[in-house]
C-alpha positions in Angstrom: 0.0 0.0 0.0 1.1 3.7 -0.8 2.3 5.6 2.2 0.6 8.9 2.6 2.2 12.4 4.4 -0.9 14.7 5.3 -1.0 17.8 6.9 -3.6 20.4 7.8 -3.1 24.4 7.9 -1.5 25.3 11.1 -3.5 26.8 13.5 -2.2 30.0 15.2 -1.4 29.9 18.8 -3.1 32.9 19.4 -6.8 32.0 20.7 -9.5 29.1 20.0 -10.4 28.5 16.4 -13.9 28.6 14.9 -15.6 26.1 13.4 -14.6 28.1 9.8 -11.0 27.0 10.7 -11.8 23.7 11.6 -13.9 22.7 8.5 -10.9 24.6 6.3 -8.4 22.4 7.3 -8.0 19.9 10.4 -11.6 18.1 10.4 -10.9 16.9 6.6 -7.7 15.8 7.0 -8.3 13.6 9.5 -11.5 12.4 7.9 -9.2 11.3 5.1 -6.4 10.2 7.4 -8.8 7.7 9.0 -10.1 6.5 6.0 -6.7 6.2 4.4 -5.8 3.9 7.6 -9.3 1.9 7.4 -8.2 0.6 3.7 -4.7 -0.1 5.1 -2.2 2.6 4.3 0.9 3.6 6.0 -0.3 7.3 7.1 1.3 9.8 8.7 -0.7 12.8 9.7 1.0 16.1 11.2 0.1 19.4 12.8 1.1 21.8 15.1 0.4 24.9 16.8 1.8 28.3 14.6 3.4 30.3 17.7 6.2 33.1 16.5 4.8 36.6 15.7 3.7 39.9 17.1 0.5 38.3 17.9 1.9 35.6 20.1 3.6 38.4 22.2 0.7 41.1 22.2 -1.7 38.2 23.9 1.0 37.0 26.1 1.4 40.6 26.9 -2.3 40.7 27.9 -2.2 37.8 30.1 0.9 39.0 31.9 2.8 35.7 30.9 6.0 35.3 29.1 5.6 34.4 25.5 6.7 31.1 26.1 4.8 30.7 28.8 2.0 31.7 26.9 2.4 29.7 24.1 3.2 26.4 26.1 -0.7 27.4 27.5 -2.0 27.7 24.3 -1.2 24.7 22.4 -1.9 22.7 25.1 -5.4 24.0 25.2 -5.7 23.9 21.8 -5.1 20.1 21.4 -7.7 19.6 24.2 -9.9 20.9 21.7 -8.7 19.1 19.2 -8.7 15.6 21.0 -12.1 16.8 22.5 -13.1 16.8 17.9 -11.3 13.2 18.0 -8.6 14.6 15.4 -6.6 11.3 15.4 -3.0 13.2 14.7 -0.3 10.8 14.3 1.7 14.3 16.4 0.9 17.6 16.8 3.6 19.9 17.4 4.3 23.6 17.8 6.4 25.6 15.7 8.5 27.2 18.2 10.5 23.6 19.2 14.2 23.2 18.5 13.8 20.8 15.8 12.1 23.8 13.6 14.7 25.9 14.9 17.9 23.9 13.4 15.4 22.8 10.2 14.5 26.8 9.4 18.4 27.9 9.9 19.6 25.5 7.8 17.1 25.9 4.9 18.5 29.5 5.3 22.2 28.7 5.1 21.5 27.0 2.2 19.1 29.7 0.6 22.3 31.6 1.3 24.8 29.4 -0.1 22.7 28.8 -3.1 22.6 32.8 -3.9 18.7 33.3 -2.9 19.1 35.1 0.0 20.4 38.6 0.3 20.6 41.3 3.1 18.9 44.6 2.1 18.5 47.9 3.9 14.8 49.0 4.2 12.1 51.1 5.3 10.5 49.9 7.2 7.1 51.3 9.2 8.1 52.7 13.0 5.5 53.6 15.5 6.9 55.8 18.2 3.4 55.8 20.9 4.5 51.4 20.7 8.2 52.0 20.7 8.7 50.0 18.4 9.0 48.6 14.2 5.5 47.0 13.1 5.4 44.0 11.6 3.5 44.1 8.5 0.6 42.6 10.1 0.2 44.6 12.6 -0.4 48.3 10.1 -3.6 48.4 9.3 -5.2 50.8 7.1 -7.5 50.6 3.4 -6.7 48.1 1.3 -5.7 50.0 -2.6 -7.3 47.4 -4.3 -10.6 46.7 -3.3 -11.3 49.0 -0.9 -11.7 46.9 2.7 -10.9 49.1 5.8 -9.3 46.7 7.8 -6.6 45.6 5.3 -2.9 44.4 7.0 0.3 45.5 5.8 1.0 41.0 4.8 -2.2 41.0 3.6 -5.9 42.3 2.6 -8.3 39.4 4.3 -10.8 40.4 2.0 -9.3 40.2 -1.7 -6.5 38.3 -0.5 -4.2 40.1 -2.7 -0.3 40.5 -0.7 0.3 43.8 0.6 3.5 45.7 1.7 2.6 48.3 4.9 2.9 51.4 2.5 0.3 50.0 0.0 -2.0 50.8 2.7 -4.3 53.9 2.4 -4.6 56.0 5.9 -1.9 53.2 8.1 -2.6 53.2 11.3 -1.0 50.9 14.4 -3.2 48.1 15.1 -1.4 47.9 18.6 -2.0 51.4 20.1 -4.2 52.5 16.6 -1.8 55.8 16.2 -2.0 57.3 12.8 1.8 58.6 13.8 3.6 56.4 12.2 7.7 57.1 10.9 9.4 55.2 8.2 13.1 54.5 9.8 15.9 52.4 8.1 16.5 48.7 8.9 18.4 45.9 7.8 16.4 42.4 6.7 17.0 39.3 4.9 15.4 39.0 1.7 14.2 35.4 -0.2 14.6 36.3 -3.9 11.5 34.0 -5.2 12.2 36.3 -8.6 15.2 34.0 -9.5 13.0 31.0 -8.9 9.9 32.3 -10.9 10.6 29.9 -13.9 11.5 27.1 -11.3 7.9 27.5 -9.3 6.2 27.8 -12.9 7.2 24.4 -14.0 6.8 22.9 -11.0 3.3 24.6 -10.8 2.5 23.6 -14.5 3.3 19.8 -13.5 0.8 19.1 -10.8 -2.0 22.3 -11.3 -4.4 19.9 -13.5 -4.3 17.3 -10.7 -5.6 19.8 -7.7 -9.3 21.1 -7.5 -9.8 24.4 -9.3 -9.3 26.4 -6.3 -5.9 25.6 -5.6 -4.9 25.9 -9.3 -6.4 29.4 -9.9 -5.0 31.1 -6.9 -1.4 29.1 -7.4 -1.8 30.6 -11.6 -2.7 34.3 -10.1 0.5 34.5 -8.0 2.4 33.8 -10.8 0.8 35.5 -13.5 1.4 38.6 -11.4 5.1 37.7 -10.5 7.0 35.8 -7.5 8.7 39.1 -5.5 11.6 39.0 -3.3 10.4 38.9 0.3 11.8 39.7 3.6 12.3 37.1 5.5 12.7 38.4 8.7 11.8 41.0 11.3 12.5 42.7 14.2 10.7 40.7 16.7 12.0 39.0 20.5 10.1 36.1 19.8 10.6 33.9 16.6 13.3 31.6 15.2 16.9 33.4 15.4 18.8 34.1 12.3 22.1 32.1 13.3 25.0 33.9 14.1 26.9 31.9 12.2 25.7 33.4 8.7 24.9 36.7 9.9 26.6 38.0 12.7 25.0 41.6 12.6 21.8 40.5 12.1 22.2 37.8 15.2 23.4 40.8 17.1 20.6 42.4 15.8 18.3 40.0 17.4 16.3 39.3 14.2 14.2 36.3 13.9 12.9 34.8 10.8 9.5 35.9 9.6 6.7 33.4 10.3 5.3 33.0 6.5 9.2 31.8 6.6 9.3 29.2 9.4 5.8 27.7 9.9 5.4 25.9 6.5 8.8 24.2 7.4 7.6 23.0 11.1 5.6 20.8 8.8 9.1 19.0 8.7 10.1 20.2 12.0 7.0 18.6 13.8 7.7 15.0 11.8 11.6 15.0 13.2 9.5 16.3 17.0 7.7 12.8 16.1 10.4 10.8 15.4 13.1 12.0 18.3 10.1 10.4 20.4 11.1 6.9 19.3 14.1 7.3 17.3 14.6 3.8 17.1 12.1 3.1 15.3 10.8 6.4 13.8 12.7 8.3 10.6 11.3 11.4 9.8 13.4 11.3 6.6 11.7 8.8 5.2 8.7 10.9 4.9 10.6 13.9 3.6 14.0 13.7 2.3 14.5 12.1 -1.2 11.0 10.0 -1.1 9.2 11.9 -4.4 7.6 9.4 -5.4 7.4 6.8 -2.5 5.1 9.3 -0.3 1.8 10.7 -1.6 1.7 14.3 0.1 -1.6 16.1 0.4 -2.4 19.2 2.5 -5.8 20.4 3.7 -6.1 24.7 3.8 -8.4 27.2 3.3 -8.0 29.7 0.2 -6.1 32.2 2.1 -2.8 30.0 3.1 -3.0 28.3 -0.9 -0.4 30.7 -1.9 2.1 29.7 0.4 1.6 26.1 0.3 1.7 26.3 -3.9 4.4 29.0 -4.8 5.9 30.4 -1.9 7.0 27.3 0.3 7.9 25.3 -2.9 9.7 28.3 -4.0 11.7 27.6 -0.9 12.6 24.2 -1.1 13.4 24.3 -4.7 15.9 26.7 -3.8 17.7 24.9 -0.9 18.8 23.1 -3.7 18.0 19.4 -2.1 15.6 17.1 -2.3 13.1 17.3 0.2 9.3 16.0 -0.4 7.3 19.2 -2.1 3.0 18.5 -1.7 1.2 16.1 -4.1 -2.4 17.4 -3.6 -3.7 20.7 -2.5 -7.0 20.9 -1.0 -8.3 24.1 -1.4 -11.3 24.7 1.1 -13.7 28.0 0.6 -15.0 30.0 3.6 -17.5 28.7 5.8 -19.7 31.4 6.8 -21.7 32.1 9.4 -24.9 33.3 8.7 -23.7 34.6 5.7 -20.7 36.6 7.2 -17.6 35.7 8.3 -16.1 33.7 11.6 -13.9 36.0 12.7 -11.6 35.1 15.5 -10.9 38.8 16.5 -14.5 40.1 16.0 -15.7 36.7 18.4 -18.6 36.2 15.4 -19.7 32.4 15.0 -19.0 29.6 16.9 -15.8 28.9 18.3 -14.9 25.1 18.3 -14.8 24.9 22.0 -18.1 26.3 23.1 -19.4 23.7 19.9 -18.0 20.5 22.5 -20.0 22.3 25.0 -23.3 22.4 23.1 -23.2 18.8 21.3 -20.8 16.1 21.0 -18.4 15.8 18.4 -19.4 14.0 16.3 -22.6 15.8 15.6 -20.3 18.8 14.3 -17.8 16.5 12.5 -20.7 15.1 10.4 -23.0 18.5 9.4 -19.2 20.3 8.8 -18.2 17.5 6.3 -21.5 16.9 4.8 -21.5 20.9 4.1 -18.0 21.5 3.4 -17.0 24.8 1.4 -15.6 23.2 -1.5 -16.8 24.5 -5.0 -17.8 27.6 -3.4 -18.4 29.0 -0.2 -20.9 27.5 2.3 -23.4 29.0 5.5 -23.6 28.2 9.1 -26.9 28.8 10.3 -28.7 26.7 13.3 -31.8 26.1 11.2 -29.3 24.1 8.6 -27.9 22.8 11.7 -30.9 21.8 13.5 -32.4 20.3 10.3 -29.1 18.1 9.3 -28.8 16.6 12.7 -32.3 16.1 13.0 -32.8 13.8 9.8 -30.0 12.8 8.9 -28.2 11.5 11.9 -31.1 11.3 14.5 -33.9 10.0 12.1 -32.0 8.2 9.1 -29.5 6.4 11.7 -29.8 7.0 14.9 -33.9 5.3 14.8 -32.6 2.6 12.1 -30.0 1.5 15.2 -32.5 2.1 18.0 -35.7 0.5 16.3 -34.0 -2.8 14.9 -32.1 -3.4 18.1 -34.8 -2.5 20.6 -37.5 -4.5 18.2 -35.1 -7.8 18.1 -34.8 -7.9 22.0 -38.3 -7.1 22.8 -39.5 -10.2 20.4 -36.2 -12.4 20.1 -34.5 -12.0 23.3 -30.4 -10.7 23.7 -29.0 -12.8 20.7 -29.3 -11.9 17.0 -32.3 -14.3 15.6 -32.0 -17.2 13.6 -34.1 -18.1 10.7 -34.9 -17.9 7.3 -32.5 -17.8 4.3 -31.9 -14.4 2.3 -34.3 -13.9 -0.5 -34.8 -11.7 -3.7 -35.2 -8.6 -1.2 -31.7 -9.5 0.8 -30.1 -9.8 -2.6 -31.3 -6.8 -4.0 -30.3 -4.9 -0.8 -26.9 -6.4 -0.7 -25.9 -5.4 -4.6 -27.3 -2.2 -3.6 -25.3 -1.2 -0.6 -22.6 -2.4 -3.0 -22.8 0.1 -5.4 -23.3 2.5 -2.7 -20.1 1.6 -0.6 -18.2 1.9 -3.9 -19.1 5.6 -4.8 -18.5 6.3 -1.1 -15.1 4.9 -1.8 -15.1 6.7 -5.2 -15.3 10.0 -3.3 -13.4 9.9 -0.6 -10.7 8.7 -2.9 -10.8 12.0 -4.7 -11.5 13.9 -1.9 -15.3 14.2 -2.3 -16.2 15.4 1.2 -19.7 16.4 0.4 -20.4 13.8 -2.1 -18.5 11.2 0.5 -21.1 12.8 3.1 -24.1 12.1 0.5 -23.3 8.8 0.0 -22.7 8.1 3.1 -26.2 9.5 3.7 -27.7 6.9 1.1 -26.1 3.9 2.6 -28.3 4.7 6.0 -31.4 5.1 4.0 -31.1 2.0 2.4 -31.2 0.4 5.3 -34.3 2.6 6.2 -35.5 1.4 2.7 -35.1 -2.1 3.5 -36.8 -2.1 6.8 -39.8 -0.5 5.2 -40.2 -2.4 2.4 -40.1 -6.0 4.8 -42.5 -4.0 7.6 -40.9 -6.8 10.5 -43.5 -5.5 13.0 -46.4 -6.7 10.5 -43.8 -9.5 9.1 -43.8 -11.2 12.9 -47.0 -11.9 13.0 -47.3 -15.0 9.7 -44.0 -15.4 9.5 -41.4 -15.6 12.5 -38.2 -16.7 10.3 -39.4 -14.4 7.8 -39.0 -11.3 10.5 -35.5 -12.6 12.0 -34.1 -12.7 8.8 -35.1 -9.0 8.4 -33.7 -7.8 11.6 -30.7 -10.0 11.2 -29.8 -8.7 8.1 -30.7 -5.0 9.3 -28.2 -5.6 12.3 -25.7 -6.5 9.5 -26.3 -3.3 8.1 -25.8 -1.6 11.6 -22.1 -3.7 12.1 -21.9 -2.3 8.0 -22.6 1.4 9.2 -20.1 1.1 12.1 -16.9 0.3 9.9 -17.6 2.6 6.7 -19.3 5.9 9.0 -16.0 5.7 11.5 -13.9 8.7 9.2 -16.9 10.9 9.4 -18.3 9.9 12.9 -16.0 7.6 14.8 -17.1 7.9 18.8 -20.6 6.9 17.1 -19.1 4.1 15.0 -17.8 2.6 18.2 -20.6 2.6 19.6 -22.8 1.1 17.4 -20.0 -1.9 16.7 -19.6 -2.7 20.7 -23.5 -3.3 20.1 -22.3 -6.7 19.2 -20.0 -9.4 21.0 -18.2 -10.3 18.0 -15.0 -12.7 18.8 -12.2 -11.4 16.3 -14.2 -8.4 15.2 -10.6 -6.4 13.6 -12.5 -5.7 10.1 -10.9 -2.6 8.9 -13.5 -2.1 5.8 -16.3 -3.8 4.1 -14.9 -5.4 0.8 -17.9 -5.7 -2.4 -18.8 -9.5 -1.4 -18.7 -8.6 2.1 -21.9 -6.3 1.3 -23.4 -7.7 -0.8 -23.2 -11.1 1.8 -24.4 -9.1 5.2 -23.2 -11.9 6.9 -20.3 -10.8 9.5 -22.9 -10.5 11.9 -24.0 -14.2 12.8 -27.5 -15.5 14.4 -26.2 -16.3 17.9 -24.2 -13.2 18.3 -25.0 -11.4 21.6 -25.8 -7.8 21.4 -27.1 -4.9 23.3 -29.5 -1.5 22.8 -26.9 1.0 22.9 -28.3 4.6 24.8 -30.2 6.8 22.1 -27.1 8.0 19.5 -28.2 11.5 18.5 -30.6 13.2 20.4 -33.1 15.5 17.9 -32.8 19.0 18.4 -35.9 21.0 19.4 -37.7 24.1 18.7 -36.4 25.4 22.0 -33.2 24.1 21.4 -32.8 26.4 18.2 -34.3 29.5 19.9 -31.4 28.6 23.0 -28.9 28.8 20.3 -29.9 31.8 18.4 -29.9 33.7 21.3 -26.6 32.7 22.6 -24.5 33.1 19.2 -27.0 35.3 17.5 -28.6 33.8 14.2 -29.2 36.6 11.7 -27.6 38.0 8.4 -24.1 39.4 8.9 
């Protein structure tokens, strides 16, 4: 089997995500990760926190904590969150550990030696009510090109176009928010992605057709308007030091490298954090030093990190001049909005993925996210859409398929699954069925699908539903006894079925429902064609129980509760 590298968008240390983040990045990742492992692939699947930038040391400053301190806080109760959504990471690590450290300087030695780095005096914005140079982030102002008010100097959030600080029309400090702002001298290291423009073309050109749409379109606008050089790093105490080694005035200095510069790279960083846990029998190299074709990388973002994940960081590696592992597959994620507007981590709009745990369980989010994931286009949060999804399709189309077969077996045919009658045209026609099914659920997660994978998943429940229906048991029962435990035998196939393929989407659930049965030797991974068709893993004989009621359908009141807390009109 192929062994598969995946990585999500790193979330910054700075606060709780939303569920926009989660849905852009994390939550499909590790839907595809677990499938990926259910059909038996060698998978690794890294993260880690994002901690170096002014942002990190504003909120640390706010809290009264050393930087570190802060950021040790942060991640740690970011990955509660995180293991609270049952993101299986294979390791989550954090940006700021000494293996990034010694991975980022030498990239930058060799971006040195290789004639791609040079040191340039600039201008650079000064704000004398903070004391200090901005970072490009942190000048806001009007955004030349389309007009937003609340454009950074990196950045504009809302055309996404890249910014310098002096672009910006009426700057201001978003520290203190002084309009008195100087432009002083400094020195900086500069990546010169303009030599590697031809180099990031072809290697563009080679893989664009392969990725969705999104990723290809925004990776062809960066170069069609040019790779610029970029500074590389900034006058910050907190960040990844340039080594004194290279650059002894900078080092003096105390310059760090940028963060656009260092995160991409703790991709690498956090696999070698993985593998100095077991050293003996973890290589981090074998994921990402001279493996092009022996690893399949693919890497889950939303729209607004696709340029440094398709031009930027490869722009990097190509010019360290050695072979390390450069992404397979980009998938590009749209916004997720919330009630038409956007999450917004710094406004507090939407809902943040912690107060979500504390609402519902996971899984309930994990399965209306995927289900509705902004893929061709941009997607709405509202609590109706919420309500609704939960309500039919995991609390009606599953969750009473599980309850009323299992609670309808006991009451007439005691604790065991019955035994009687032999499958018929109705079995046979149900078995091709979730066949066909099973294999465009397959189909789409393979080519990462999510709401088609989410669809078909859907369909695979209601034929089940179908089934039931169409044999009425209850009515059944009463002329023909065999006739009705073959019905709820083969429905409680379907049930052990639902467990194995629904675990990537909704895998606390999953376990639940397969622990319904005392199956010796249950390890089945996935459900092969002939094992569907057959829905016969589940034996007459095998003891089982009702489990407790798997999604509980959301109410009138319940809504109303919701709207009120989080708000639930236009933005």
């Amino acid at each position: 089997m192929a062994r598969h590298l995946i990585t999500s968008a790193l979330p910054y240390i700075n606060g709780i995500k939303h569920l926009g983040n989660m849905v852009g990045s994390m939550l499909p990742a590790d839907v595809y990760s677990r499938y990926l492992r259910r059909r038996g692939h060698d998978v690794l699947y890294i993260c880690a926190t994002d901690e170096h930038g002014t942002p990190a040391e504003l909120a640390a400053k706010e809290q009264g904590l050393a930087v570190d301190v802060f950021c040790a806080q942060a991640h740690d109760a970011q990955k509660a969150v995180y293991d609270g959504f049952a993101l299986a990471f294979d390791y989550f690590g954090r940006s700021s550990s000494a293996e990034n450290r010694d991975i980022t300087q030498h990239f930058a030695r060799k971006l040195n030696e290789n004639g791609f780095i040079e040191e340039r005096a600039i201008r650079q914005v000064y704000s004398p009510a903070d004391g200090r140079f901005l970072p490009d982030r942190y000048v806001e102002g009007t955004c030349p090109h389309c007009g937003y008010d609340k454009a950074r100097g990196d950045q504009c959030e809302n055309c996404t176009r890249v910014l310098d600080p002096t672009d910006l029309i009426n700057p201001r400090s978003a520290i203190s928010g002084s309009t008195d702002l100087e432009v002083r001298e400094t020195k900086h290291l500069f990546l010169l992605q303009s030599k590697l423009q031809h180099e990031v073309e072809a290697w563009v050109s080679r893989h664009e057709e392969d990725w969705p749409q999104l990723a290809s379109s925004i990776a062809r606008k960066w170069l069609t308007e040019g790779l610029h050089d970029r500074a590389i790093t900034r006058d910050l105490d907190w960040g990844v030091p340039v080594p004194a080694d290279t650059w002894p005035e900078l080092a003096a200095e105390g310059k760090v490298f940028y963060v656009w510069f260092d995160a991409p790279i703790e991709y690498i960083g956090a696999t070698k954090e993985w593998a100095d846990q077991d050293p003996e029998n973890r290589d981090w190299k074998s994921w990402w030093y001279d493996v092009d074709t022996e690893v399949r990388y693919t890497e889950f973002m939303a729209k607004d990190n696709v340029p440094f994940h398709t031009v930027m960081f490869p722009a990097t590696e190509l010019g360290v001049r050695e072979p390390w592992k450069k992404v397979d597959y980009v998938k590009a994620f749209n916004w997720l909005t919330y009630y038409g507007g956007k999450f917004s981590t710094s406004q507090k709009r939407g809902v943040f993925t912690d107060q979500a745990l504390e609402i519902l369980p996971a899984d309930y989010w994990r399965y209306f996210l995927i289900a509705n994931a902004p893929e061709s286009d941009d997607s709405s949060f509202t609590w109706e859409h919420f309500t609704a999804t939960v309500n039919k399709d995991l609390a009606d189309t599953l969750g009473n398929f599980v309850n009323r077969v299992l609670s309808f077996s006991r009451k007439r045919f005691g604790d065991d699954v019955p035994e009687g009658g032999a499958p018929g045209e109705a079995e046979t026609r149900l078995g091709e069925e979730i066949a066909t099914l099973l294999a465009e659920y397959e189909s789409h997660m393979e080519t990462l699908q999510f709401r088609k994978a989410a669809a078909a998943l859907r369909a695979l429940w209601s034929a089940g539903n179908s089934y039931l229906e169409e044999k009425a048991p209850w009515l059944e029962i009463k002329t023909d006894k065999d006739g009705a435990a073959l019905t709820l035998r083969t429905a409680m196939n379907l049930i052990h079925l639902y467990a194995v393929v629904s675990e990537p989407f909704i895998p606390a659930t999953a376990k639940v429902m397969r622990e319904a049965f005392s199956l010796e030797n249950d390890t089945a991974a996935w459900v092969t064609a002939d094992e569907a068709k057959a829905l016969s893993s589940v034996p007459s004989g095998t003891p089982f129980t009702v489990p407790p009621v798997l999604f509980a359908k959301l109410t009138d009141e319940d809504l109303e509760t919701y709207k009120e807390r989080f708000g639930g009109t236009e933005g």
